[in-house]
C-alpha positions, 0 to 999 in steps of 0.5 A: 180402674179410675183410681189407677186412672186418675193416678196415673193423670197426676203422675203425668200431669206431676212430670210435665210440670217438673219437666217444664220447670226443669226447662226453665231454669236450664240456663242457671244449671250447668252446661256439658261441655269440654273446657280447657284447663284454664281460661287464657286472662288475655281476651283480647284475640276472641273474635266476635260476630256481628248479627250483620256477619261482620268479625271484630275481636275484642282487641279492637276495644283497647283503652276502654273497660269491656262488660261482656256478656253472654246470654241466650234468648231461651234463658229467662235470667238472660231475659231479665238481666238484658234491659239492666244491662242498656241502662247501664250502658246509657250511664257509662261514658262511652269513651272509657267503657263499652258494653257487649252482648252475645247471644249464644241461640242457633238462630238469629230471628229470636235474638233481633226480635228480642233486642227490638222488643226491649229496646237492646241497643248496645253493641250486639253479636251472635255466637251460634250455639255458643261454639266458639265463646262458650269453651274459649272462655269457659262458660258453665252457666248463663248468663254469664259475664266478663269485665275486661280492662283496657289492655285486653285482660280479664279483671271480673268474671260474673256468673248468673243474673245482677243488676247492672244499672245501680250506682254502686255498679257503676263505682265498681267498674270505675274502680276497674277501669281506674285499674283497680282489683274489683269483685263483683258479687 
């Protein structure tokens, strides 16, 4: 019976671990969903949604090259990625780029507690579990980002976690903005 016992521990113990990893890496895997069968390369008619509830599409950013990325805050590579993603907003000319965030959590409390916590002060909206962007723009994994020239049209798509404040990111998405094709691996 205490061999029974104590195996039985260590296949619990053996599932809770693998359950709790399982958790944390949720936000590389894939997401069920119902995705239309392309993604439109003009973006600028998506709408978002301002943690102080106000809408603006992304066609109010004309002119200006967009990184928009969404993310959540019970995604740890979303975490991580986030202050990359000030720097680099601090390094870019605000009259030629802008960057974005957009939270895809149920709540709003986690997402300003975090922004407040890390000092995440580029423009940022919420999309409550992702209804609206996550089948608009086809998302599978989180984090996920979108270069977005300045006529509104999808250059770049980036799936998962990089860093972002690096001068050679910073070149590519000049050359972006100069209207040149770019991949960002």
């Amino acid at each position: 019976m205490l061999k029974t016992t104590s195996w039985s521990r260590s296949v619990f113990v053996t599932t809770l671990t693998a359950c709790f990893l399982a958790l944390l890496s949720a936000c590389e895997q894939k997401v069920t969903q119902n995705t239309a069968t392309g993604r439109s390369s003009d973006l600028s008619d998506v709408v978002l949604t301002g943690l102080d509830g106000s809408h603006t599409s992304l066609g109010a950013f004309r002119g200006k090259l967009v990184i928009l990325n969404v993310w959540a805050t019970w995604c740890e590579p979303c975490r991580r990625e986030l202050p990359s993603l000030e720097n680099l907003a601090k390094l870019l000319d605000p009259d030629r780029f802008v960057v974005l965030g957009v939270s895809v959590d149920d709540d709003e409390h986690p997402v300003r507690e975090y922004l407040i916590d890390k000092n995440v002060t580029f423009a940022r909206y919420l999309d409550r579990g992702g209804v609206s962007i996550i089948e608009r723009l086809g998302i599978t994994t989180f984090p996920d980002t979108f270069i977005i020239d300045r006529k509104g049209q999808l250059v770049s798509h980036v799936v998962g976690e990089r860093i972002w404040h690096t001068p050679q990111m910073v070149e590519v998405l000049e050359a972006a903005y100069a209207g040149n094709n770019v991949s960002i691996e």
